[in-house]
Every structure is written in structure tokens, then in C-alpha cells.
DRENFILUM-143360 format. One record per residue (C-alpha): y, z, x; residue in three letters. Coordinates in steps of 0.25 Angstrom, whole numbers, plus 2048, in hexadecimal, padded with zeros to 3 digits. Example, Ala and Ser with C-alpha at 12.3 -4.5 7.8 and 13.67 -1.06 7.14 Angstrom:
# DRENFILUM-143360
7EE81F831ALA;7FC81D837SER;
END
This chain:
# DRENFILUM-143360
800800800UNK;80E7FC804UNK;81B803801UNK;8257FA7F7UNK;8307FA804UNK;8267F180CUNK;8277E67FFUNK;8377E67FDUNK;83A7DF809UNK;83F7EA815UNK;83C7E5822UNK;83C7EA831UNK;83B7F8837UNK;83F7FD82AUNK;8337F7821UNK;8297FB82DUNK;82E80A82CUNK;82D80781DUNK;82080381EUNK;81980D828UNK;81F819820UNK;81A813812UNK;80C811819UNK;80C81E81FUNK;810826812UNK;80781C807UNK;7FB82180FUNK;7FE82E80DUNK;80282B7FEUNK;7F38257FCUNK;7EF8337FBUNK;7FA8397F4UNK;7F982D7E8UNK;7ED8337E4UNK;7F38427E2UNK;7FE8387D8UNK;80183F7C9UNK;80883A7BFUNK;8148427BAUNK;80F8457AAUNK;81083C7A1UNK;81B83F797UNK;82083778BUNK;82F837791UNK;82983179DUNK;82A8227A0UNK;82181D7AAUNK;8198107AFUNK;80F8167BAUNK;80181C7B8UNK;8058287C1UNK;7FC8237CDUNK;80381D7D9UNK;7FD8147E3UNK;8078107EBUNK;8158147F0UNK;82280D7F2UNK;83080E7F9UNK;83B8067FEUNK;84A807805UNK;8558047FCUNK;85C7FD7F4UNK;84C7FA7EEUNK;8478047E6UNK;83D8047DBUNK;83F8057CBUNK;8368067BEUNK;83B8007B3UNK;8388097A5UNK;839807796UNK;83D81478FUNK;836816780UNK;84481777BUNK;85080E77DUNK;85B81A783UNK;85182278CUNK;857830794UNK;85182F7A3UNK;85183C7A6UNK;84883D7B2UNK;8428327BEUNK;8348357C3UNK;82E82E7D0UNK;82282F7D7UNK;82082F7E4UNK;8228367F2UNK;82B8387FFUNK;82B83980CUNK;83784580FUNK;83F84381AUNK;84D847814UNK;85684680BUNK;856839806UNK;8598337F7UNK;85382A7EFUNK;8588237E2UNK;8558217D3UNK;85D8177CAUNK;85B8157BBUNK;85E8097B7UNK;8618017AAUNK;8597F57A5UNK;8627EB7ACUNK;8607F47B9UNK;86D7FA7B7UNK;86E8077BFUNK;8708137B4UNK;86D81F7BDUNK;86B8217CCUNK;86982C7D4UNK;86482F7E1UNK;85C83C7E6UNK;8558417F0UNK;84783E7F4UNK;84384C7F8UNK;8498527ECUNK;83F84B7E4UNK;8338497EDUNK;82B8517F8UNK;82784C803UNK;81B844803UNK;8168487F6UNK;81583F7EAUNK;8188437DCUNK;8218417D1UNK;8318437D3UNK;8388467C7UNK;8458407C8UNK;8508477BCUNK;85B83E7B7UNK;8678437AEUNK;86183C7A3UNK;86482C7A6UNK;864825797UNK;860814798UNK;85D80C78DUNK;85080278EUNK;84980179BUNK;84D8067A8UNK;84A8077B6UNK;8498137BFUNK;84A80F7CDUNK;8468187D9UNK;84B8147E7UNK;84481D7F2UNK;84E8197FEUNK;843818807UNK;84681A817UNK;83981A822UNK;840827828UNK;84682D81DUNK;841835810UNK;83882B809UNK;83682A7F9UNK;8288227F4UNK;82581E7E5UNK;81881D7E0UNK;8138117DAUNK;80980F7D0UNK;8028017D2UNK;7F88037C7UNK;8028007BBUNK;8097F37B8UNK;8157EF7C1UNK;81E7EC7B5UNK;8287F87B8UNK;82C7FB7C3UNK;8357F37CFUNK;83A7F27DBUNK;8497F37DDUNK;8547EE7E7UNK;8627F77E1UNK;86B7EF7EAUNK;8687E07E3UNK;8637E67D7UNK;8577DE7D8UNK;8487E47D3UNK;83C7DE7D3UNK;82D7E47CCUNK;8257ED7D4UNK;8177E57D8UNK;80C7F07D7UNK;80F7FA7CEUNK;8198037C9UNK;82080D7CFUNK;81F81B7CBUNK;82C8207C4UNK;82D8257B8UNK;83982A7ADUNK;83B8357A6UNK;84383679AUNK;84583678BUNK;84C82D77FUNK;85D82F782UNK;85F833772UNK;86D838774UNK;87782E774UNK;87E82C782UNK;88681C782UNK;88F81978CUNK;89980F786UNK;8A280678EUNK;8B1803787UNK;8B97FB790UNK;8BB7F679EUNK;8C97F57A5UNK;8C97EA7B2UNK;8D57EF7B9UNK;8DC7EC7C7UNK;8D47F47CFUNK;8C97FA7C7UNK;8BE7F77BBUNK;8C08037B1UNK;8B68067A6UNK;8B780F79AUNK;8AB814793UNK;8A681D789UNK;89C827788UNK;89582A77AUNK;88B83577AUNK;88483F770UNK;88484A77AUNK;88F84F783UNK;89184578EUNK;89284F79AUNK;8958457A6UNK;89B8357A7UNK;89A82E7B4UNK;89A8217BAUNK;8958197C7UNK;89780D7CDUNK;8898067D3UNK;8897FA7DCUNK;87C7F97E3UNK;8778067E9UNK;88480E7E9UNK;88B8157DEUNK;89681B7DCUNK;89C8247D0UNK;8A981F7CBUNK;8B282A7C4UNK;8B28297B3UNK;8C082E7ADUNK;8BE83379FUNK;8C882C795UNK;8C7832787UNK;8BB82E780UNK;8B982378CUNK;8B582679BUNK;8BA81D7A5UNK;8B58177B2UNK;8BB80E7BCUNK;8B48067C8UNK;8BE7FF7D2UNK;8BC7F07D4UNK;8BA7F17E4UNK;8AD7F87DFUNK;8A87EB7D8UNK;8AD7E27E3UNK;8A27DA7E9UNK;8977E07E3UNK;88B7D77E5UNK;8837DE7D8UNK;88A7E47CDUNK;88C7F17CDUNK;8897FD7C2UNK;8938057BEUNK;88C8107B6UNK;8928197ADUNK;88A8257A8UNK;88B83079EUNK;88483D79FUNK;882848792UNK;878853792UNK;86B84B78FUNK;86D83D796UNK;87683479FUNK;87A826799UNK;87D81B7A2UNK;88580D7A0UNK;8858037AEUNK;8917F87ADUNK;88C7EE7B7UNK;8997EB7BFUNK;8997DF7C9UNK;8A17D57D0UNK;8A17CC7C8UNK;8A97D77BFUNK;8B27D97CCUNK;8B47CB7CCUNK;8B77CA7BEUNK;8C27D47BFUNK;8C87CC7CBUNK;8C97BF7C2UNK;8CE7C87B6UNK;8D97CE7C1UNK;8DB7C17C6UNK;8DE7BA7B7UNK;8E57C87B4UNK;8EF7C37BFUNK;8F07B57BDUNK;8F57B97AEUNK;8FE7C27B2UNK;9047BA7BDUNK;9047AE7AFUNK;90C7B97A7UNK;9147BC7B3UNK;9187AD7B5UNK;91A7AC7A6UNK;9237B87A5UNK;92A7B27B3UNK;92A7A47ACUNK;9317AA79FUNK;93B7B27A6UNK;93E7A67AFUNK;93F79F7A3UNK;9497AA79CUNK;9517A97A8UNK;95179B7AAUNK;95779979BUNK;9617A479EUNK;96579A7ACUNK;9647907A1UNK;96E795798UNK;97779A7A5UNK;97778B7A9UNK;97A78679BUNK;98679079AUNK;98A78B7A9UNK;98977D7A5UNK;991780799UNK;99A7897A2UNK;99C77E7ACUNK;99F7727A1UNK;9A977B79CUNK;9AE77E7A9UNK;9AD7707ADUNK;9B576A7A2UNK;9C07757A6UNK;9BF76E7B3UNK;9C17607ADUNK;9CC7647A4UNK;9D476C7AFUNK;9D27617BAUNK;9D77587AFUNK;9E47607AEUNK;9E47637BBUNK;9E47547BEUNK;9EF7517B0UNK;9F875C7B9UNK;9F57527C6UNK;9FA7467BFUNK;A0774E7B9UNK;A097537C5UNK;A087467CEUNK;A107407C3UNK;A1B74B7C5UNK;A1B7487D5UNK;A1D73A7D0UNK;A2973E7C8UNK;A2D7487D2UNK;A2C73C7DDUNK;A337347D2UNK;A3E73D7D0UNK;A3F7417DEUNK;A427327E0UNK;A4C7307D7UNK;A5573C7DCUNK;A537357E8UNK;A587287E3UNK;A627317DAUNK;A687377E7UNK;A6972A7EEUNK;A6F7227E2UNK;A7972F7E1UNK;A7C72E7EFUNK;A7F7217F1UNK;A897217E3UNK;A9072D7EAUNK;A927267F7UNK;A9771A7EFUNK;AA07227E8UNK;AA47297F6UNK;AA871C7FBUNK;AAE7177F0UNK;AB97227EDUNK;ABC7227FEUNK;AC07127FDUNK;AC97167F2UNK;ACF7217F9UNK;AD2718807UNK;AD870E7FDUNK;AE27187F8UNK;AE771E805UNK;AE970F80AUNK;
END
């Protein structure tokens, strides 16, 4: 028998410590799969194995393994995670469990220690408590052991005697996962029918500048005791802080968050009452990052329109009132203009008298001239005249 890790593809140094360590400890677990019990059988416990196990499988991460189950009732309250299987203790180290809806969406992750749950090379069942995780229709629960050759080492027990029609193996980085050939592997739930009503609502979305904001509502029967979002993209999450607005809670992711995401990623919101925790996931990608940069960009572009047209308009308004100024000024100048026409006219009639009276000045002058000359001569005349007379007496 091989472990699992030998068949996903790990190569080098790392898959020949992989393979050593698995052998190593599969001969051991020859003997200890003979000493396998079930846990009892219970009528809120779902399960697809026959409570034997034959052979054993781990991997490193992102792959992981995951059963898909069918719930005898449509809302179904996880309230527990059991696994069979055993480690090898050399620390410390986590591993992880996901529930996640019919379309694979992650509705609850959590990640604990091996050591807490397992002793050291001893296979049996570890019961795994969850706050009571309602999904509706089928679901997956995925394990991922985090396996390392020289750390702390998580094995599941796989049951190769039922049909493998449940369970897979699964990559949570490319959100790929494909049927496990030989088996099933052996985890089980625990749980119950989700009576009481928990629904998370959405209301509205807001695409602003710098962020995406969501508003929500949260109907219950019970008391709802806690409200909390995270934003998942890949392997990491991350909470994102919900404001309680009234009747409505609030929760907003910052677009640098969704920016060059090659997988959409989950933004779950959860709501928590006394008997159950009720999850919603809003699958956020960039395709939405990129549909709010060509809403942005068309935001901009229409304003910049009504921009231009309110510039246009007031142009317009002020290019009717230059309009109106040059009509006045045209009329101004006309006016002003003919004033000009009429004074040059009388400025030119006052030229002609006056070049008429120089004419008559010149005129006159002559004629005293002439006056003067004509007098003069007569005076003379008359001087010589009365002198003759005079000689002629004396004589």
C-alpha cells in the first residue's frame, strides 16, 4: 500500500521522505488496522464507510481530501466532525477542516491542532466540535493533514471496501477536486435537522471609490449573539470588520483586496444564535474589480459630459450676453458714427464759410487797398491843383 501523496504528483527529495516515512509507518499500521472500531452507529450520524480501514492517506498542501454527504433534511445543523485516523507527534502542528456548500463554496474553516485531537501513534476516532454550522442540501467536509516528512504527521484511514462515489481529493488553491479511486475515506458528521429559522439576507451593495460595501440582514428566531464577516482568497483569510446600522449590518471590502485575483474569492458572512451559525458566501472576483473600474471609468466620462455640457451652457449664456454687449456696441457705434458724419459735416460747412470769409477778408483787404491808392492819388491831385492856383495869383 501507498500513501495518497506518492499519487498527486510531489516530486524529488521531498516525495522520497514522503514515501520512506509513509512506508515506515503503514507497516506498522498493518497491525494497528486490525485493532479499527467504529464509532457507534447513531441515527444523527452520517457516514459512508464500514468502519474498517485498510489503508492510509496523507498529502502536503493545498491537497487535501473531502466527503461529499447528503443530510436526510434540507437545512442540517453540523454540530461535530469526526475523522479516523492517527499521527506521528512531533510538535505543535495544525491541520485543517472546511465545510463547504454544494458548489464548493467554503461555509466554515477552522484550523486546530493535531496533538489536540490525536495521540501519537494511536489510531482512533477524533471528534471534532463545530458551533453548530447549518448548510442546506449536500455538502463537503474537507480535511487537510499538512503533511511534512520531519514534522508532526496527520494519517486518514481509508476504507476501500465501500464504493468510491464520496469521497475526493482536493487542490484549495485551484479549487480543483477529483474522485478518490479505492475507497472512501473515513470522516464522518454529526449533526441534526436546523429547525430554528437563521437566514442571512442581502439588501443592497454600494461600488464606491475606494471600496465595495454590502448591507445585510439577519433574520432569526432566537437571539442572534454574534455577526462576522471574512474575506477568503485561496488559502488565507482575513475578518473584515461588520458596523451594525439599525436593522441592517454593514461590511466593506477595499478594492485592492479583489485586484488581480486569479480565483474569485469568498466573502463569508456568518451569524451565530444560541443553537446554530448560519453562513451566506458572496463570491467576489476580478471580474467584479473589473466591472467596477469600467463603471468608474463610465461614472467619469459622464460627468466629465455634464461637465462639458454645463461648460457649454455657460459659454453659451456668456457668449449671448458678449452678444447682446456687441449688439449695443454696434448700435453705440452707429449712433456714435453718425454723430461723427453730422459733425464732420458742420465741421466742413464751418470750413467753407470760413474759407469763404478769408476770400472776402482778401477781398476787402484789396479793395481798401485799392480805396487807399485811388484816395491817395485824388489827394495828391487835389494838392497840386490848389499850388498852381496859388503861384498864379502871386505872379
Amino acid at each position: 500500500m501507498r500513501s495518497e501523496a506518492d499519487k498527486l504528483g510531489v516530486g524529488g527529495e521531498v516525495k522520497s521522505a514522503a514515501q520512506t516515512v509513509g512506508k515506515a509507518v503503514l507497516s506498522i499500521l498493518l497491525v494497528l488496522a486490525q485493532t479499527s472500531h467504529a464509532y457507534p452507529d447513531s441515527s444523527l450520524l452520517l457516514r459512508y464507510d464500514d468502519g474498517g480501514a485498510e489503508c492510509f492517506w496523507s498529502d502536503y498542501y493545498p491537497n487535501g481530501i473531502a466527503v461529499k454527504f447528503t443530510p436526510p433534511a434540507l437545512r442540517w445543523r453540523i454540530t461535530a466532525v469526526l475523522i479516523y485516523g492517527f499521527a506521528v507527534v512531533k510538535g505543535e502542528k495544525p491541520f485543517i477542516i472546511e465545510v463547504r456548500d454544494n458548489d464548493f463554496n467554503v461555509v466554515f474553516k477552522v484550523s486546530i491542532p493535531i496533538p489536540n485531537y490525536f495521540k501519537n501513534a494511536t489510531l482512533d476516532w477524533a471528534k471534532v466540535t463545530l458551533p453548530g454550522v447549518i448548510v442546506e442540501g449536500n455538502f463537503y467536509v474537507c480535511v487537510y493533514p499538512m503533511l511534512e516528512p520531519n514534522e508532526t504527521q496527520l494519517w486518514i484511514a481509508i476504507d476501500n471496501d465501500t464504493i468510491s462515489d464520496r469521497s475526493f481529493l482536493v487542490d484549495c488553491y485551484r479549487q480543483e477536486m477529483r474522485k478518490l479511486d479505492g475507497g472512501n475515506a473515513m470522516i464522518r458528521v454529526k449533526g441534526e435537522e436546523a429547525t430554528d429559522l437563521a437566514e442571512i439576507i442581502l439588501d443592497s451593495i454600494f461600488f464606491e471609490k475606494e471600496s465595495l460595501r454590502i448591507l445585510f440582514r439577519v433574520i432569526a428566531t432566537s437571539n442572534v449573539t454574534e455577526v462576522s464577516a471574512a474575506l477568503q482568497t485561496g488559502f488565507l483569510t482575513e475578518d473584515c470588520e461588520v458596523m451594525h446600522r439599525g436593522e441592517l449590518y454593514e461590511v466593506t471590502v477595499n478594492w485592492p483586496k479583489l485586484s488581480g485575483l486569479k480565483e474569485p474569492a469568498g466573502l463569508v458572512l456568518r451569524s451565530k444564535t444560541l443553537n446554530s451559525t448560519t453562513n451566506l458566501v458572496i463570491k467576489l472576483g476580478e471580474t467584479l474589480f473589473s466591472e467596477y473600474l469600467r463603471l468608474r471609468y463610465e461614472n467619469w466620462f459622464l460627468r466629465a459630459m455634464l461637465n462639458n455640457s454645463r461648460e457649454q451652457e455657460t459659454l453659451r449664456h456668456m457668449l449671448e450676453g458678449k452678444e447682446a454687449d456687441i449688439t449695443i456696441m454696434k448700435a453705440s457705434l452707429e449712433a456714435y458714427e453718425k454723430k461723427q458724419l453730422k459733425e464732420a459735416g458742420e465741421v466742413e460747412k464751418l470750413a467753407q464759410e470760413l474759407n469763404l470769409m478769408r476770400l472776402l477778408m482778401g477781398f476787402l483787404g484789396l479793395s481798401m487797398i485799392l480805396l487807399f491808392i485811388v484816395l491817395g492819388r485824388k489827394s495828391h491831385a487835389s494838392s497840386a491843383s490848389t499850388g498852381g492856383e496859388e503861384v498864379g495869383e502871386n505872379a
